[in-house]
N, CA, C, O and CB atoms as a CASP TS submission, in Angstrom:
PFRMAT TS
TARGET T0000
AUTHOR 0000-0000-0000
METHOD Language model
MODEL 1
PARENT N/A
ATOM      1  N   UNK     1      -2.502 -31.847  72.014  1.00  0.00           N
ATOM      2  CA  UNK     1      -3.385 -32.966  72.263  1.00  0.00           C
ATOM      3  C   UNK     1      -4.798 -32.486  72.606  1.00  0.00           C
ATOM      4  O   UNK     1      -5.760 -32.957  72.000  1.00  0.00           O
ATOM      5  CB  UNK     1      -2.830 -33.834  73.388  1.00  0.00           C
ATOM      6  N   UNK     2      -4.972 -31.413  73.715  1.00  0.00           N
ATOM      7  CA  UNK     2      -6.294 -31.162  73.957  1.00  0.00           C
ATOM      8  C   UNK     2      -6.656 -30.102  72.952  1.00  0.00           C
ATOM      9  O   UNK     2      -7.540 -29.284  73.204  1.00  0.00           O
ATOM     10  CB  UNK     2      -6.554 -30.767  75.401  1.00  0.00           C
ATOM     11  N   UNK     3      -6.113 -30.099  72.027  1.00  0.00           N
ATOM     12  CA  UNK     3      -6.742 -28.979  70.567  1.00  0.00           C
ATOM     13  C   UNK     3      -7.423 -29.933  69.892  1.00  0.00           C
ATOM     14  O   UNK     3      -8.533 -29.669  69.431  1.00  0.00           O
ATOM     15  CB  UNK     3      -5.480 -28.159  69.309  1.00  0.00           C
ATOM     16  N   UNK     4      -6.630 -31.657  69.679  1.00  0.00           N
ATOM     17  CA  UNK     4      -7.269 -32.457  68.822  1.00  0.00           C
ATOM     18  C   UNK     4      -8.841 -32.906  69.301  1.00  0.00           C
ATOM     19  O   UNK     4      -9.914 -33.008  68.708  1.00  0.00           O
ATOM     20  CB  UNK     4      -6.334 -33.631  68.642  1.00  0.00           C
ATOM     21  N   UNK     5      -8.295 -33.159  70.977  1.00  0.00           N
ATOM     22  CA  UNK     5     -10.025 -33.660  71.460  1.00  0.00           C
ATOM     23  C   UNK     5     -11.030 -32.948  71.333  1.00  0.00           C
ATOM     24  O   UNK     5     -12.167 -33.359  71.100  1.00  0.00           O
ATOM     25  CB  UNK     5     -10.302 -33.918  72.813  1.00  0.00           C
ATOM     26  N   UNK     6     -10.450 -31.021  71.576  1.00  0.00           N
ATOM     27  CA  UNK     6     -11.536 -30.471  71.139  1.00  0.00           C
ATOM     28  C   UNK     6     -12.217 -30.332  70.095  1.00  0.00           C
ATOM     29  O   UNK     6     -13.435 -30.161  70.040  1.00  0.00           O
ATOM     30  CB  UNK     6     -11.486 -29.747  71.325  1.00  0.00           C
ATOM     31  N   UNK     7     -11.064 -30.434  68.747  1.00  0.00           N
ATOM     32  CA  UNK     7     -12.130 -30.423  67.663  1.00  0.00           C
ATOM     33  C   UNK     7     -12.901 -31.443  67.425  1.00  0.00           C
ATOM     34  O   UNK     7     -14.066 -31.212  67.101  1.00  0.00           O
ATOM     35  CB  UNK     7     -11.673 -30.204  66.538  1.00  0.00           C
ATOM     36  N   UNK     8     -12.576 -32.389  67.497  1.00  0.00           N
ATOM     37  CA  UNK     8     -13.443 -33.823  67.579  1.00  0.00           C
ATOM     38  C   UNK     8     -14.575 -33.940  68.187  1.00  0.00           C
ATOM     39  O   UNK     8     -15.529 -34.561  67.718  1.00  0.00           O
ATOM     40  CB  UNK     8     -12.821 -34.828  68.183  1.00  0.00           C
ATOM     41  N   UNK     9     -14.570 -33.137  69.695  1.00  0.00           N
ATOM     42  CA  UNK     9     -15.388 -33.034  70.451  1.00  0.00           C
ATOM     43  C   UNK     9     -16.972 -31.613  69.610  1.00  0.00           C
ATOM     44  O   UNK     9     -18.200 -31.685  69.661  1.00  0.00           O
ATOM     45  CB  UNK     9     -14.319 -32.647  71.918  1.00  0.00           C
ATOM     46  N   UNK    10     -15.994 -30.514  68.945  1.00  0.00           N
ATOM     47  CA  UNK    10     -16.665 -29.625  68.868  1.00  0.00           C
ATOM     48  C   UNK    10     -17.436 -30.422  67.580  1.00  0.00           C
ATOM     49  O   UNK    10     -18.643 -30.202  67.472  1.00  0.00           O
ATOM     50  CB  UNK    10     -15.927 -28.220  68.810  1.00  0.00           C
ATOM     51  N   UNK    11     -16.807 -31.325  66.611  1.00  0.00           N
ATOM     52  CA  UNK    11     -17.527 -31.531  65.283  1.00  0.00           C
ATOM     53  C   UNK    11     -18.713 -32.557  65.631  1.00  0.00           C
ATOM     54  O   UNK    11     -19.776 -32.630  65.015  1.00  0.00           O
ATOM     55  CB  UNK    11     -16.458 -32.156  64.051  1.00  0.00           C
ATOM     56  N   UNK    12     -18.376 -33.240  66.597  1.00  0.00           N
ATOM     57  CA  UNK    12     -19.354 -34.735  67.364  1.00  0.00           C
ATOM     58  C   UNK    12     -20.596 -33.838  67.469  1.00  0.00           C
ATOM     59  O   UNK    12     -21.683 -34.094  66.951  1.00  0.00           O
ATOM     60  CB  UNK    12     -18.745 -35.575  69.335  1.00  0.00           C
ATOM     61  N   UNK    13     -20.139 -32.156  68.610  1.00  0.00           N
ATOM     62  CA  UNK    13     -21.411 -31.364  69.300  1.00  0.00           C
ATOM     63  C   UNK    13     -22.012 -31.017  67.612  1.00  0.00           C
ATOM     64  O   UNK    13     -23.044 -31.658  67.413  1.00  0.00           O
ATOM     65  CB  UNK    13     -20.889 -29.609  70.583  1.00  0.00           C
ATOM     66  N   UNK    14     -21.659 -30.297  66.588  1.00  0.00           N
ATOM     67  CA  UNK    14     -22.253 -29.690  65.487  1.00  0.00           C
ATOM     68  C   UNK    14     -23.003 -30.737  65.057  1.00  0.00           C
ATOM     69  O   UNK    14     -24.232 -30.665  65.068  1.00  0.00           O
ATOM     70  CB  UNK    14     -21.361 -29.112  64.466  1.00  0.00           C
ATOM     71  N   UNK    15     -22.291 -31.916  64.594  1.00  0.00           N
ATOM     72  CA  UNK    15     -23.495 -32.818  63.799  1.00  0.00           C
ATOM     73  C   UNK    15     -24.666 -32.964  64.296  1.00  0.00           C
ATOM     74  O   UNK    15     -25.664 -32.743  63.610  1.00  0.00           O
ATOM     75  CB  UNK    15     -23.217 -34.142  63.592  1.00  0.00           C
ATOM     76  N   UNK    16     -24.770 -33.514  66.059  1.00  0.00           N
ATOM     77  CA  UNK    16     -25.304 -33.967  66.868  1.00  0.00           C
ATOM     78  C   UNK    16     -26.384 -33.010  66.745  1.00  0.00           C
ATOM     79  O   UNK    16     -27.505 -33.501  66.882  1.00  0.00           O
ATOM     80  CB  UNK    16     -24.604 -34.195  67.977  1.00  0.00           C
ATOM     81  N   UNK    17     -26.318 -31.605  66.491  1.00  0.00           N
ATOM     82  CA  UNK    17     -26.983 -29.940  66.489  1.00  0.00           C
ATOM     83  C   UNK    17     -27.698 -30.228  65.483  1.00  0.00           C
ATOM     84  O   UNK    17     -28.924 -30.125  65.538  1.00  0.00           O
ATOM     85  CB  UNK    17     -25.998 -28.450  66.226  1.00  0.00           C
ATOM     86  N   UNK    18     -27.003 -30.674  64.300  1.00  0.00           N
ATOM     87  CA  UNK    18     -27.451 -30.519  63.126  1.00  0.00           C
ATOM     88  C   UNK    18     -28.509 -31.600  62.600  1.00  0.00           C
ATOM     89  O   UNK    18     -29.404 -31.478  61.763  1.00  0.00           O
ATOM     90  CB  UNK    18     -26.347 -30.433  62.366  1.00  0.00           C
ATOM     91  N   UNK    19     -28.097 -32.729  63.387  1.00  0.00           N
ATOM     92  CA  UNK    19     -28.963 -33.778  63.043  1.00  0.00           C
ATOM     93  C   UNK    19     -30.193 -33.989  64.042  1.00  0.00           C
ATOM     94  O   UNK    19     -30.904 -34.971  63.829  1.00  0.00           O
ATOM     95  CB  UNK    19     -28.136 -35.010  62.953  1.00  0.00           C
ATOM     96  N   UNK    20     -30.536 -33.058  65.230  1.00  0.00           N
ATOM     97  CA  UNK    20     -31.450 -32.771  66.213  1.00  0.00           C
ATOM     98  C   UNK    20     -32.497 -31.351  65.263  1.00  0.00           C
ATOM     99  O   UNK    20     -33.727 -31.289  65.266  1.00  0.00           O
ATOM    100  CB  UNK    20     -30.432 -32.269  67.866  1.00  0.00           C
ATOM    101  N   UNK    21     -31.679 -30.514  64.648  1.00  0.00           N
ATOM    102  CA  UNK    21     -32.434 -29.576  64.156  1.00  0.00           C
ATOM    103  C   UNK    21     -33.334 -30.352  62.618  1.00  0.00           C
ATOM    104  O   UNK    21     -34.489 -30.059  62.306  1.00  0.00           O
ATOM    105  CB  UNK    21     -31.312 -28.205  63.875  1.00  0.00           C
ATOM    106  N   UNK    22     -32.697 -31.069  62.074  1.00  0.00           N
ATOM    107  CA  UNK    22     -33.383 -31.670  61.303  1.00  0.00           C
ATOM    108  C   UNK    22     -32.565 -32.002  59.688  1.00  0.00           C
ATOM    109  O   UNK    22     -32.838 -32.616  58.657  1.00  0.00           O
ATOM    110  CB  UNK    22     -34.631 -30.818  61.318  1.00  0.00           C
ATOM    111  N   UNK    23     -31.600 -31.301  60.148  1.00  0.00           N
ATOM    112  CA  UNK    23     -30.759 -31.219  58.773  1.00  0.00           C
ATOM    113  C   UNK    23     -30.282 -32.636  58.264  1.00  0.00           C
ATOM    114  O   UNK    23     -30.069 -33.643  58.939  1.00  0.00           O
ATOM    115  CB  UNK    23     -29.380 -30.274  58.985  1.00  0.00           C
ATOM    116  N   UNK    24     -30.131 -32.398  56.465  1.00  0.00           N
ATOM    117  CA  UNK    24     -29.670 -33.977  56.287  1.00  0.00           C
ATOM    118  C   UNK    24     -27.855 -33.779  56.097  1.00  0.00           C
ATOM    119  O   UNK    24     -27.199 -32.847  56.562  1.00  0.00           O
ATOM    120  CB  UNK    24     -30.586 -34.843  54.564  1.00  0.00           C
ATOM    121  N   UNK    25     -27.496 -34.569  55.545  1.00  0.00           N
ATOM    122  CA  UNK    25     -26.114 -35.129  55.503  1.00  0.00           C
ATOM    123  C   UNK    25     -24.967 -33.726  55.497  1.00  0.00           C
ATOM    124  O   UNK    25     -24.075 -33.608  56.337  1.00  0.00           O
ATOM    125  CB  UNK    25     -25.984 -36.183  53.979  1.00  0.00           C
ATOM    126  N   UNK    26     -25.174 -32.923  54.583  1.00  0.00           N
ATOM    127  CA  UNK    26     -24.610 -31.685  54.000  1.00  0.00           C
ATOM    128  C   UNK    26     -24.566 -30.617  55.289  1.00  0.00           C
ATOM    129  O   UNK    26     -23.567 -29.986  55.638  1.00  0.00           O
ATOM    130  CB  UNK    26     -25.607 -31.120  52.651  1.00  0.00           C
ATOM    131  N   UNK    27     -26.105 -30.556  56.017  1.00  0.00           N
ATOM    132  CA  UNK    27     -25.951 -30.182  56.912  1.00  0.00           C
ATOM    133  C   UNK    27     -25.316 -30.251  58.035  1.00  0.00           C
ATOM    134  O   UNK    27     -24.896 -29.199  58.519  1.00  0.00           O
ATOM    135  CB  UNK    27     -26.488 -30.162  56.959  1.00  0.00           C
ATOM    136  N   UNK    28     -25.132 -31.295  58.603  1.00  0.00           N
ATOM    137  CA  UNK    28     -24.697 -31.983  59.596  1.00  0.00           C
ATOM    138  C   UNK    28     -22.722 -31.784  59.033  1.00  0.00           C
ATOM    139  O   UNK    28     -21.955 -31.258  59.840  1.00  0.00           O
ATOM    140  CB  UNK    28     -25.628 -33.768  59.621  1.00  0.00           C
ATOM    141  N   UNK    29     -22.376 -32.097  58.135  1.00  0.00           N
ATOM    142  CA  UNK    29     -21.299 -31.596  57.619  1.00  0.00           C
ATOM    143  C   UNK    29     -20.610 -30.579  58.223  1.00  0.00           C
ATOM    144  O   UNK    29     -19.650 -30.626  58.991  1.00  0.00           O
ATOM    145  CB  UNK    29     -21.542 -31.276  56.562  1.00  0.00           C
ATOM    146  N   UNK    30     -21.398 -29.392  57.649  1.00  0.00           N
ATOM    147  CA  UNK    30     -21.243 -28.190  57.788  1.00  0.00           C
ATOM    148  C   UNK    30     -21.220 -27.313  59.055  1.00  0.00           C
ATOM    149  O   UNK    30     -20.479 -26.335  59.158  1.00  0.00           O
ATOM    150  CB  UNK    30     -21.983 -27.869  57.119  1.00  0.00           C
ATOM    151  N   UNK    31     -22.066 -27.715  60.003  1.00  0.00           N
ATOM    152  CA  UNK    31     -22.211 -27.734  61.582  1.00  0.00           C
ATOM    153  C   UNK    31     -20.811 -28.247  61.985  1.00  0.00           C
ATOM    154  O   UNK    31     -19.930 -27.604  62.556  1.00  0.00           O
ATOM    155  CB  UNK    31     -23.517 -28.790  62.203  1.00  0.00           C
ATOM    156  N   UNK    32     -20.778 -29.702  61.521  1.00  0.00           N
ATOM    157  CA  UNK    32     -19.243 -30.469  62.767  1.00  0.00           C
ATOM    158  C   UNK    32     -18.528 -29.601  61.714  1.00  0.00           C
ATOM    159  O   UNK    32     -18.517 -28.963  62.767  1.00  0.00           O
ATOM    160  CB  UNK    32     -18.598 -32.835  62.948  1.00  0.00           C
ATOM    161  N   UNK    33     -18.019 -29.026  60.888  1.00  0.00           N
ATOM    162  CA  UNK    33     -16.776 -28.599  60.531  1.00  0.00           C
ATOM    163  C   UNK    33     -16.582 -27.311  61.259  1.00  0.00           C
ATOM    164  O   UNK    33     -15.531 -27.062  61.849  1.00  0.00           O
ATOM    165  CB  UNK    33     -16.625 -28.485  59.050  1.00  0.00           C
ATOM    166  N   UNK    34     -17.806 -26.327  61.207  1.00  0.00           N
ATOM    167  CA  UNK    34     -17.877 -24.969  61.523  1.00  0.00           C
ATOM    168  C   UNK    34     -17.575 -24.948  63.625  1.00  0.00           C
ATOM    169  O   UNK    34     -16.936 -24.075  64.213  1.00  0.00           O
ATOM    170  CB  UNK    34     -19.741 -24.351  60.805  1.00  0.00           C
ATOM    171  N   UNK    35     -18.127 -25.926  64.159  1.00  0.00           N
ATOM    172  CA  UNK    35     -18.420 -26.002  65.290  1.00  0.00           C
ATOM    173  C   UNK    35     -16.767 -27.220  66.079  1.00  0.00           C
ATOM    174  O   UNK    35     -16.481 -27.475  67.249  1.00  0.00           O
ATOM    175  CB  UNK    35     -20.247 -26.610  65.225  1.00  0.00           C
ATOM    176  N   UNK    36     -16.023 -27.693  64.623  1.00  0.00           N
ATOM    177  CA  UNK    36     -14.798 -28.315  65.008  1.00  0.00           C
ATOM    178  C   UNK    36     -14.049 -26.773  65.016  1.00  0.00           C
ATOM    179  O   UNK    36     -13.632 -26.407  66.114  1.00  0.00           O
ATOM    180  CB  UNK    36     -14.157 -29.665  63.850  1.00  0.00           C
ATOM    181  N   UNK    37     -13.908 -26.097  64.165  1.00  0.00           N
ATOM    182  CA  UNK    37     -12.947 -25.120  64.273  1.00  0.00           C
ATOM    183  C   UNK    37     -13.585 -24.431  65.453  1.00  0.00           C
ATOM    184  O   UNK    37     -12.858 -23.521  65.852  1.00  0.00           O
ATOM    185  CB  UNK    37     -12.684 -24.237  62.947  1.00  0.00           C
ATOM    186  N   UNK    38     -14.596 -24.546  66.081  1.00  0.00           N
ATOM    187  CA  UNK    38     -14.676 -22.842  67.091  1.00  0.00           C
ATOM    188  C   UNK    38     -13.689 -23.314  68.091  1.00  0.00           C
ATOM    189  O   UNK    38     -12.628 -22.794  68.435  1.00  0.00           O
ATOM    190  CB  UNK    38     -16.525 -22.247  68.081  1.00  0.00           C
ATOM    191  N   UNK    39     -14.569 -24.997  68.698  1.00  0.00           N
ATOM    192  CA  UNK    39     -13.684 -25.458  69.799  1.00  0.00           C
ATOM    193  C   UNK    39     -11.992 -25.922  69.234  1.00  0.00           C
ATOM    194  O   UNK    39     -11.190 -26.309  70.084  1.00  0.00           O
ATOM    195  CB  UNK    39     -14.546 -26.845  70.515  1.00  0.00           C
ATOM    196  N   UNK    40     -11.766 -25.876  68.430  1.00  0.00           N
ATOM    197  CA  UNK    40     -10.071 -26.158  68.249  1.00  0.00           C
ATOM    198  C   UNK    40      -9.590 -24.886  68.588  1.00  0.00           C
ATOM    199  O   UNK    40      -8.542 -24.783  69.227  1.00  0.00           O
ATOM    200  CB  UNK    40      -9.447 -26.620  66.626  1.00  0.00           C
ATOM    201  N   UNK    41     -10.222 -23.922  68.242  1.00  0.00           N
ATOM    202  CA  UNK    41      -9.386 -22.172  68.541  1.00  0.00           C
ATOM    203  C   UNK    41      -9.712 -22.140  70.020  1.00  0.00           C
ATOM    204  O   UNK    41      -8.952 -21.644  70.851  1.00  0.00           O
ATOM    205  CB  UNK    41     -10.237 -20.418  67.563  1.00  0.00           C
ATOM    206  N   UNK    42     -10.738 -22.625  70.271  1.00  0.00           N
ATOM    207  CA  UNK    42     -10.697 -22.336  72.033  1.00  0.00           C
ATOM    208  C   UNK    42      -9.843 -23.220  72.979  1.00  0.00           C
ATOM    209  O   UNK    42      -9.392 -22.941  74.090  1.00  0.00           O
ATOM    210  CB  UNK    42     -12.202 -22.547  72.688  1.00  0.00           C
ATOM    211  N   UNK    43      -9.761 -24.110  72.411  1.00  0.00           N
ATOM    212  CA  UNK    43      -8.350 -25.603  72.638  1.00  0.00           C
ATOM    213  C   UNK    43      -7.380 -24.747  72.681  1.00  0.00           C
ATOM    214  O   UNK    43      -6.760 -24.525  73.721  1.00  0.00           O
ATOM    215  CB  UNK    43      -7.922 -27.007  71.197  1.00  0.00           C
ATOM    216  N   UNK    44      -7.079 -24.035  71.308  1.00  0.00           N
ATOM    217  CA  UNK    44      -5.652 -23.780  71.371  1.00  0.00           C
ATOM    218  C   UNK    44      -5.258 -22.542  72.323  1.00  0.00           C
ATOM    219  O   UNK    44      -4.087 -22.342  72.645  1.00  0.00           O
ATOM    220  CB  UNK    44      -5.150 -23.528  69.921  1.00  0.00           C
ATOM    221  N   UNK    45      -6.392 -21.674  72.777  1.00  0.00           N
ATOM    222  CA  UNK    45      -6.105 -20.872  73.016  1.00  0.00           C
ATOM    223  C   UNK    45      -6.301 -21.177  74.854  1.00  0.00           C
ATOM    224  O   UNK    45      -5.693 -20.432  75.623  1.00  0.00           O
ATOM    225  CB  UNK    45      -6.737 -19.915  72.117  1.00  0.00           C
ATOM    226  N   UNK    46      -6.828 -21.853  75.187  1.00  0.00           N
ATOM    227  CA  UNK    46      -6.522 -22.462  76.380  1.00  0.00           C
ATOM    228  C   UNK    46      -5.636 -23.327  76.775  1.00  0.00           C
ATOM    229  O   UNK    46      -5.439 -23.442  77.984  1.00  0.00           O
ATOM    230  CB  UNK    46      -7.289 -22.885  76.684  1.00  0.00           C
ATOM    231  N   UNK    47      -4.946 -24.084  75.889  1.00  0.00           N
ATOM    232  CA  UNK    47      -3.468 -24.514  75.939  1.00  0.00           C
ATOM    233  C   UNK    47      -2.333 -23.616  75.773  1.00  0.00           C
ATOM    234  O   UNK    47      -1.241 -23.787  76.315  1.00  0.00           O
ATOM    235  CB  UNK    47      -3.257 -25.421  74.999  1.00  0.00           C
ATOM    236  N   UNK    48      -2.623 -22.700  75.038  1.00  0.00           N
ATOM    237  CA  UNK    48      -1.856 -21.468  74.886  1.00  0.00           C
ATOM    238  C   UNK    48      -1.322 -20.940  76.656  1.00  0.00           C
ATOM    239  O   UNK    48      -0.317 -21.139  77.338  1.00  0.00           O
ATOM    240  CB  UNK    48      -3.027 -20.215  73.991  1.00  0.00           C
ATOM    241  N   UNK    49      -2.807 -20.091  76.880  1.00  0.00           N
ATOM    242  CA  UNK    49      -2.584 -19.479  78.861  1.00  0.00           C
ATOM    243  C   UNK    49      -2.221 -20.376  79.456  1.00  0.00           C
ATOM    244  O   UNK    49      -1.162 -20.111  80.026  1.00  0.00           O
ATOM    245  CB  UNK    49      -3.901 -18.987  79.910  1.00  0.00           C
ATOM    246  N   UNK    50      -2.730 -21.821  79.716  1.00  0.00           N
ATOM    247  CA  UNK    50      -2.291 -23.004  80.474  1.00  0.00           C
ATOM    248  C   UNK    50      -0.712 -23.407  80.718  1.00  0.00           C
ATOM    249  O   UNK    50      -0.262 -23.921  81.742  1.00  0.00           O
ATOM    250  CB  UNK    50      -2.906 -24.093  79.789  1.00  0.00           C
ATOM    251  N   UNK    51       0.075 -23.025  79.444  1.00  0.00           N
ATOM    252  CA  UNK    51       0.679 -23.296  79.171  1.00  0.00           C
ATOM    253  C   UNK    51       1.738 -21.824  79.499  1.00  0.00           C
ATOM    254  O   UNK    51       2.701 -22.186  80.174  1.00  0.00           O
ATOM    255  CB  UNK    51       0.267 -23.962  78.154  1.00  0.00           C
ATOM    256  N   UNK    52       1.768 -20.669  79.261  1.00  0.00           N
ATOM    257  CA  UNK    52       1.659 -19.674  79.268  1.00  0.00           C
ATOM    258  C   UNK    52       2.141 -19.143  81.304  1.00  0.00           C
ATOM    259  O   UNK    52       3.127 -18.500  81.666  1.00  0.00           O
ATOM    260  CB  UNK    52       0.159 -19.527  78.485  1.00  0.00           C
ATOM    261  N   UNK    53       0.824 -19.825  82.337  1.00  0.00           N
ATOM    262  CA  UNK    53       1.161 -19.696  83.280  1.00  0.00           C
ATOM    263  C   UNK    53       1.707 -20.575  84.106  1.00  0.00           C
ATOM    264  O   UNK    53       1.728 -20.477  85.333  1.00  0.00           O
ATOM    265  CB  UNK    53       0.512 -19.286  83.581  1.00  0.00           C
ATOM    266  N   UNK    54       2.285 -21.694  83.271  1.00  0.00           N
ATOM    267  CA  UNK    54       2.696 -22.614  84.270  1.00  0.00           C
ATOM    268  C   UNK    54       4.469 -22.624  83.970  1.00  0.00           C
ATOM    269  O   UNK    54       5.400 -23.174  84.559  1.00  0.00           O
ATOM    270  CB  UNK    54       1.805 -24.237  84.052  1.00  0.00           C
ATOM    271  N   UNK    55       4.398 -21.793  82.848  1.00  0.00           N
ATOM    272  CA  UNK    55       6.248 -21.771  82.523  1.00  0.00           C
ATOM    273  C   UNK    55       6.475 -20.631  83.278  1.00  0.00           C
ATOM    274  O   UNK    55       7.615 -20.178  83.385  1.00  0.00           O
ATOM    275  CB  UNK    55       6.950 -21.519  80.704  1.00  0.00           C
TER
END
């Protein structure tokens, strides 16, 4: 669950990047996709230890 919010969260932050830096549609794309996967690997990998030290 908190892998999904993060990527959602990380692609919302990329566009948001992308459409502040000036980029058009393609850009903004390319940001939330690149910037959904960083935070989904950091999701998973903090659900991973979380998960990890509580079993």
């Amino acid at each position: 669950m908190i892998v999904i919010i993060a990527l959602f969260f990380g692609a919302a932050l990329g566009a948001f990047k992308a459409r502040k830096r000036g980029g058009n549609l393609a850009d903004m794309l390319q940001y939330g996709a690149v910037y959904g996967m960083i935070f989904g690997i950091l999701g998973l990998f903090g659900t991973i230890i979380t998960h990890r030290m509580l079993v």
